[in-house]
C-alpha positions as a Python dict, from the first residue, in 0.01 Angstrom:
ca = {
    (1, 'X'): (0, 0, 0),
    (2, 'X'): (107, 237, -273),
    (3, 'X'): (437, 265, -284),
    (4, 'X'): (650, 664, -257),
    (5, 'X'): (827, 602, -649),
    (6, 'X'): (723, 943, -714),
    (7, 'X'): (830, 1135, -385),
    (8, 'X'): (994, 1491, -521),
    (9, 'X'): (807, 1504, -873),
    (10, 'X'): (576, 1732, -1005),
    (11, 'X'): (237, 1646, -1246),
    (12, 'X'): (48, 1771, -1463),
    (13, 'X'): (-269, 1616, -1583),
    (14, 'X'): (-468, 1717, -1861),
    (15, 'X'): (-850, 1652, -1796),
    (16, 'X'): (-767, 1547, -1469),
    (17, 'X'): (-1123, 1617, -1287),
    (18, 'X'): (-1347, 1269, -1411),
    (19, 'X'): (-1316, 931, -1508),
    (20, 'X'): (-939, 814, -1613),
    (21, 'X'): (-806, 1140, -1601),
    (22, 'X'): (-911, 1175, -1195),
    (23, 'X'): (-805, 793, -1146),
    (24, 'X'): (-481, 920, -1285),
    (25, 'X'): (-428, 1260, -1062),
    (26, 'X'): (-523, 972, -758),
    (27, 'X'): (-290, 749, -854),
    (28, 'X'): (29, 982, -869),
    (29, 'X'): (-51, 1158, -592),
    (30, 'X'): (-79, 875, -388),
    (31, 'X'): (264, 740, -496),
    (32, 'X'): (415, 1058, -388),
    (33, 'X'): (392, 1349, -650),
    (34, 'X'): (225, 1675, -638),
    (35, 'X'): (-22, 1694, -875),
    (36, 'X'): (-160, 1970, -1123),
    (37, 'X'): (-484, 1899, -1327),
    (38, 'X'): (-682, 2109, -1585),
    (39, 'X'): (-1058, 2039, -1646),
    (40, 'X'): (-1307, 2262, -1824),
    (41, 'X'): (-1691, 2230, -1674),
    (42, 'X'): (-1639, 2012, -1377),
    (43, 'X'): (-1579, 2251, -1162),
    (44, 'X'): (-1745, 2065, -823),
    (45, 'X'): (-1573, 1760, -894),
    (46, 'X'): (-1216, 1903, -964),
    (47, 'X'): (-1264, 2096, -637),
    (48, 'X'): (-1358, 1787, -456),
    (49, 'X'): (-1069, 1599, -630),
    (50, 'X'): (-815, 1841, -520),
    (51, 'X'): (-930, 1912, -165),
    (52, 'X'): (-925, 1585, -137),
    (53, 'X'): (-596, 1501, -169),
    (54, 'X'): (-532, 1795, 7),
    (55, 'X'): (-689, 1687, 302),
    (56, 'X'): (-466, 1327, 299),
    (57, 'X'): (-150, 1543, 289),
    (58, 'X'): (-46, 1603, -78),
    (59, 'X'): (-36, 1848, -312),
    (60, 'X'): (-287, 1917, -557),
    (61, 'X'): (-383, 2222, -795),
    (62, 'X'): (-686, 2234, -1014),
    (63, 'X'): (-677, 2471, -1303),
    (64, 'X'): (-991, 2539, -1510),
    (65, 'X'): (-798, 2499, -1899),
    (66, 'X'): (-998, 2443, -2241),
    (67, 'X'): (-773, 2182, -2443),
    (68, 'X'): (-904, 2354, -2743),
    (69, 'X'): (-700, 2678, -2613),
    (70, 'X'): (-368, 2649, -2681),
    (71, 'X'): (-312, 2963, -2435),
    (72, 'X'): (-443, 2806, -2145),
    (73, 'X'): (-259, 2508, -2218),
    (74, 'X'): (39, 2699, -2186),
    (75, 'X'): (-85, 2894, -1876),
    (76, 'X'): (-149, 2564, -1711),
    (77, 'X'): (218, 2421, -1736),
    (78, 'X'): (314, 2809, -1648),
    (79, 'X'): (105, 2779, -1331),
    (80, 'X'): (235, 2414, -1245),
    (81, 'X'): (571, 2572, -1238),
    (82, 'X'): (465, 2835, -1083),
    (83, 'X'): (272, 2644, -778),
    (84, 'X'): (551, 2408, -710),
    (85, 'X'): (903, 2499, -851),
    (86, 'X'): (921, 2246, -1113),
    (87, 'X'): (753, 1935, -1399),
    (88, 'X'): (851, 1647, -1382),
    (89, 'X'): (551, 1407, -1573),
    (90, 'X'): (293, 1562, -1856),
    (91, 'X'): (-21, 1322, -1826),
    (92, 'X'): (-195, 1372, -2234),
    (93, 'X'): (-564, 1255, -2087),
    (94, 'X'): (-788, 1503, -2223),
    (95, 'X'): (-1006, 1417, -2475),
    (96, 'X'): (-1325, 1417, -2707),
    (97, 'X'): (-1553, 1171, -2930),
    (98, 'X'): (-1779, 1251, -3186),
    (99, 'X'): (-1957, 944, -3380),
    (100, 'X'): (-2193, 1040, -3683),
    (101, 'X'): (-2170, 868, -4060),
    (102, 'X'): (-1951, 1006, -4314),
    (103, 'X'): (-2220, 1223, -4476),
    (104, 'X'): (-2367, 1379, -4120),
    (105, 'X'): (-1998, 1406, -3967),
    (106, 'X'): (-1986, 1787, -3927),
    (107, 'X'): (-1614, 1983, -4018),
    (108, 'X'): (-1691, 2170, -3665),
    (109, 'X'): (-1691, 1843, -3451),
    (110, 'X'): (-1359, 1705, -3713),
    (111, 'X'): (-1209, 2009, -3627),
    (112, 'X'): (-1247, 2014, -3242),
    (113, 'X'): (-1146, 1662, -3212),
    (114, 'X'): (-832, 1719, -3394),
    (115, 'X'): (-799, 1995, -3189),
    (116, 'X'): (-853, 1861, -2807),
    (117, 'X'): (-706, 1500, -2929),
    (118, 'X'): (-435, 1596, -3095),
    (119, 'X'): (-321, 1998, -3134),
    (120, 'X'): (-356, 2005, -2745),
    (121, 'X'): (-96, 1731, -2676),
    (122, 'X'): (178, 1899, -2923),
    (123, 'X'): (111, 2173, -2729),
    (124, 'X'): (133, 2083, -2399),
    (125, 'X'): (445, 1885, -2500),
    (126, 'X'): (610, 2133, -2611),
    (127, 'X'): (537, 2390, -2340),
    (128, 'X'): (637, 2155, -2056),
    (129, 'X'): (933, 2040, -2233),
    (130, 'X'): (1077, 2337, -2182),
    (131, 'X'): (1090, 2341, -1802),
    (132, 'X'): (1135, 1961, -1788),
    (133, 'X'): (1496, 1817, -1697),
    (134, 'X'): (1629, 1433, -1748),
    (135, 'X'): (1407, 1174, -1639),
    (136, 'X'): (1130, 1359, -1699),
    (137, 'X'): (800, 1190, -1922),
    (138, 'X'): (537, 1243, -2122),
    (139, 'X'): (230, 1016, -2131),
    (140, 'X'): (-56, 1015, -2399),
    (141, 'X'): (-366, 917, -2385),
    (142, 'X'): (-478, 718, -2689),
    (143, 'X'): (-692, 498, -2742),
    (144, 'X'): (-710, 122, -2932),
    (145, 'X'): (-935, 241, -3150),
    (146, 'X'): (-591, 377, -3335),
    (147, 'X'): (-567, 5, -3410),
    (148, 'X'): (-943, -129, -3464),
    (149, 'X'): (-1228, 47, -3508),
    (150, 'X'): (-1502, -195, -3526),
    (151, 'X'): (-1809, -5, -3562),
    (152, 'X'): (-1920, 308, -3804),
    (153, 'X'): (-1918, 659, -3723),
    (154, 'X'): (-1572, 636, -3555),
    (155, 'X'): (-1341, 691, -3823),
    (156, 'X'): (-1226, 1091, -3719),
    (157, 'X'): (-1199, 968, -3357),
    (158, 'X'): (-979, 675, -3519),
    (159, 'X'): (-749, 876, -3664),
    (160, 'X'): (-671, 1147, -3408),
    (161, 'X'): (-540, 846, -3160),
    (162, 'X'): (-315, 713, -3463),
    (163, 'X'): (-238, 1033, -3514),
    (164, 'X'): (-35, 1035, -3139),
    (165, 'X'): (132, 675, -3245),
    (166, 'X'): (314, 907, -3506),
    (167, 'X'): (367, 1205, -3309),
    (168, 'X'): (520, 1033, -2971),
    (169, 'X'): (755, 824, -3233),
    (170, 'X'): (863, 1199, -3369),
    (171, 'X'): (889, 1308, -3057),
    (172, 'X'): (1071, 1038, -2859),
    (173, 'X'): (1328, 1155, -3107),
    (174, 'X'): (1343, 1479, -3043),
    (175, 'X'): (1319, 1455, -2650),
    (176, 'X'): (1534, 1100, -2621),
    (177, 'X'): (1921, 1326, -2614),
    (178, 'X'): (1755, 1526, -2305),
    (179, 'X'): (1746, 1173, -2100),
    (180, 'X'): (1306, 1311, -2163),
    (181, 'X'): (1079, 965, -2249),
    (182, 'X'): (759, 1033, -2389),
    (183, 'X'): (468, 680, -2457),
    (184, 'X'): (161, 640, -2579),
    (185, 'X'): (-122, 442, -2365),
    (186, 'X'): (-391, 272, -2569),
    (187, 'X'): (-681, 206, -2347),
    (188, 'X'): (-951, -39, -2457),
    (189, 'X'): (-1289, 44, -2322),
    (190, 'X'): (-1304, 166, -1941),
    (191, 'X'): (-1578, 174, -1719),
    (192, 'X'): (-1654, 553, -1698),
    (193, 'X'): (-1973, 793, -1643),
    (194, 'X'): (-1881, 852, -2013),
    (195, 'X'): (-1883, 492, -2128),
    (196, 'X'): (-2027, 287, -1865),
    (197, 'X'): (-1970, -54, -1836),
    (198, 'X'): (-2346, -174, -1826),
    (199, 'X'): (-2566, -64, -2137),
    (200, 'X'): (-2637, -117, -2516),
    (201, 'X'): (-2325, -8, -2619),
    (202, 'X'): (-2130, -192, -2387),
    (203, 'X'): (-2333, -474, -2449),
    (204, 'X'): (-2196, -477, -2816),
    (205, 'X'): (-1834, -430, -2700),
    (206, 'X'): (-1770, -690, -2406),
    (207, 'X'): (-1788, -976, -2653),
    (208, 'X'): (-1519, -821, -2861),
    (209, 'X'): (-1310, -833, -2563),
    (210, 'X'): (-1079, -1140, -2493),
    (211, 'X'): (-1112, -1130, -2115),
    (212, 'X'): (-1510, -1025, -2183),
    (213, 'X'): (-1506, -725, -1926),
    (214, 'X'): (-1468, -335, -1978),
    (215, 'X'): (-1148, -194, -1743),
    (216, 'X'): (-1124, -16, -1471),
    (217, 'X'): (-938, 351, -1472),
    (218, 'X'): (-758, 219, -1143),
    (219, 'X'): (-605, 16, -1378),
    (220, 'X'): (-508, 284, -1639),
    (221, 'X'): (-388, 496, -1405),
    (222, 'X'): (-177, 218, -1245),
    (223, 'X'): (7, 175, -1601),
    (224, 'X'): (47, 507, -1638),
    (225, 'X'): (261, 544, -1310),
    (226, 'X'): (476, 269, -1406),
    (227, 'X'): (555, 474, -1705),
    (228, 'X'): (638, 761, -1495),
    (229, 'X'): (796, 566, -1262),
    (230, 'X'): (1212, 526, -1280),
    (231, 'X'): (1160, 192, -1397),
    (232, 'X'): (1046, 289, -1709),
    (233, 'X'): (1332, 457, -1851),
    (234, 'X'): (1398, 249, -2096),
    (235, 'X'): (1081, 291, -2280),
    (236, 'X'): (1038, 570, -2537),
    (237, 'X'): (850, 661, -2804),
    (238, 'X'): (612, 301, -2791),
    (239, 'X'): (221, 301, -2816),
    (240, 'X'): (115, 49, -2532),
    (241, 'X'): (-231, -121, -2562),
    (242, 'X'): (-443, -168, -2244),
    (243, 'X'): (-713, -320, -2380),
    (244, 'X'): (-837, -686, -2224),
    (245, 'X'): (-754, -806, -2571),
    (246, 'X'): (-1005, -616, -2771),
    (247, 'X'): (-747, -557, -3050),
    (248, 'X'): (-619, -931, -2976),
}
């Protein structure tokens, strides 16, 4: 049985309505918070997700934001506030990857990942800092591949999850006198309708994991409510890998 840590606190989720980012909205929800999400095509499944936990007695608000937009970024922490008084936990998740070789790699597709993978969480970060309080938190998304890349065509997707090592060290700075912690998660591969877990390309990345099995986004989402959790005050400004050893 989930346990009420989060009883009082408000989320908000970017690219809440699928795979981790859904696990995620579940997960807080279930521990007590109400929950605000943003997702930009999924428009079925972040009304099911929300009406959903609706229906089990929480709180839940889907809000249809493009993490390229910084405007509707800010209109989606505007409209957290707005829905229930208050934010208490940012949740980074939203996210692209585009794999092509150096010479095909297009400056459109650099350009959007930098700008969903990276601009959006500065963003975000910076809009719901303002209405956030101490013991708040901010959780990124990253990714292992900050630390190991082991195949070709990756190297833009690479560096816009190092890129949030650097910016949540900056930041843990600048938020750490407000009593504000803000971490990095680094999720090895995760069984998703994006990546699934069965298939030729998970085929070449199980053996490259120690414990030989892709994760689960239950278990992503469980890490990132510890993090939100009040144990976790004590961590700032860290990149934490979740990865069944795949950088080991």
């Amino acid at each position: 049985m989930t346990t009420q840590h989060l009883s009082g606190k408000v989320a908000l989720i970017q690219g809440g309505s699928r795979g981790i980012g859904a696990a995620i909205v579940n997960r807080l929800a279930a521990e007590g918070a109400a929950v605000a999400f943003t997702y930009v095509s999924s428009a079925a499944k972040a009304e099911e997700l929300q009406n959903s936990i609706t229906a089990n007695g929480g709180k839940a608000l889907a809000i249809k934001a493009d993490s390229a937009d910084a405007e509707a970024i800010r209109h989606a922490v505007s409209a957290t506030v707005e829905a229930f008084g208050r934010l208490d936990i940012l949740v980074n998740n939203a996210g692209v990857l585009a794999i092509a070789p150096l010479e095909d790699f297009s400056l459109e597709d650099f350009d959007r990942t930098l700008a969903i993978n990276v601009r959006s969480v500065f963003i975000a970060s910076q809009e719901a800092a303002k209405h956030m309080s101490e013991g708040a938190r901010i959780i990124n998304i990253g990714s292992t591949n900050a630390d190991r890349m082991p195949f070709g065509g990756g190297g833009v997707y690479a560096m816009s999850k190092s890129a949030l090592v650097g910016l949540t060290k900056g930041l843990a700075r600048d938020l750490g006198p407000r009593g504000i912690t803000i971490n990095n998660v680094q999720p090895g591969p995760v069984d998703t309708d994006m990546n699934p877990a069965h298939g030729d390309f998970a085929d070449s990345l199980i053996p490259l994991m120690a414990v030989g099995r892709y994760g689960t986004a239950a278990e992503i989402a469980g890490f990132v409510a510890y993090l939100a959790g009040p144990e976790a005050g004590y961590i700032t400004g860290a990149s934490l890998t979740i990865d069944g050893g795949f950088g080991a």
